[in-house]
N, C-alpha and C positions, 0 to 999 in steps of 0.2 A: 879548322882554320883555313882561311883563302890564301890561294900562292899571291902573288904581288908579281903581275909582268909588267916590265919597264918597255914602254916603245920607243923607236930612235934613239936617240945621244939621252935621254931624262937620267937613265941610270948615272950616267957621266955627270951631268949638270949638277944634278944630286949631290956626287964627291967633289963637286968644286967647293961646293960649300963649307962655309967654317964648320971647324968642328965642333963645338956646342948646339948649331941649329942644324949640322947634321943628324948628330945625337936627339934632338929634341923631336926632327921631323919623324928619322929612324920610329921615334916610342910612338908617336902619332900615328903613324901607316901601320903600325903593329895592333894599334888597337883599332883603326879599321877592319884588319885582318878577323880577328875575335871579334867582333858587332860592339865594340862598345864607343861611348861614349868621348868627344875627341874636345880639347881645352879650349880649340880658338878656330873654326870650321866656318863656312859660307856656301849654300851652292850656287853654284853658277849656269844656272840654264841658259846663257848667252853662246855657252862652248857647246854646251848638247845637254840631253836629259841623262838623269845622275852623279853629272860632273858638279864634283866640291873641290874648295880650294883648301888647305891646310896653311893657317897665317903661321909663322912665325918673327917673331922682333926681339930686336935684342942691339946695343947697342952700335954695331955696325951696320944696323939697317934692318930691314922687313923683305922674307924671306916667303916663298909661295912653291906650295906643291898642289898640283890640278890631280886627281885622281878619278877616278870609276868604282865603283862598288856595287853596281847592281846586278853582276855578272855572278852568276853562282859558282863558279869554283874559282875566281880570281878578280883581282883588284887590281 
């Protein structure tokens, strides 16, 4: 499984978030971690190559995590 490093404040941002689409992102980035399969994904080669974005929605709005993954020992 890959570590997951946070740059600048993201860790922070992250906890701002409600807690259900913390929770939701939280399972999302976890199954980046183990290669699999992610529910609601896009990449974004506008930020660089390998960057995706993790959508989440839910009733107080549409929630976004940018990640990396093509680094071999972390995300």
């Amino acid at each position: 499984m890959k570590l997951i490093r946070f740059i600048g404040t993201s860790r922070d941002d992250l906890s701002a978030f409600p807690s259900s689409v913390r929770n939701r992102a939280g399972h999302e980035l976890f199954m980046v971690q183990v290669g699999r399969q992610l529910a609601d994904w896009k990449p974004i080669p506008a930020v660089g190559a390998g960057a995706c974005e993790i959508r989440v929605r839910e009733e107080s709005g549409a929630y976004r995590v940018i990640y990396v993954a093509r680094f071999e020992d972390a995300v």
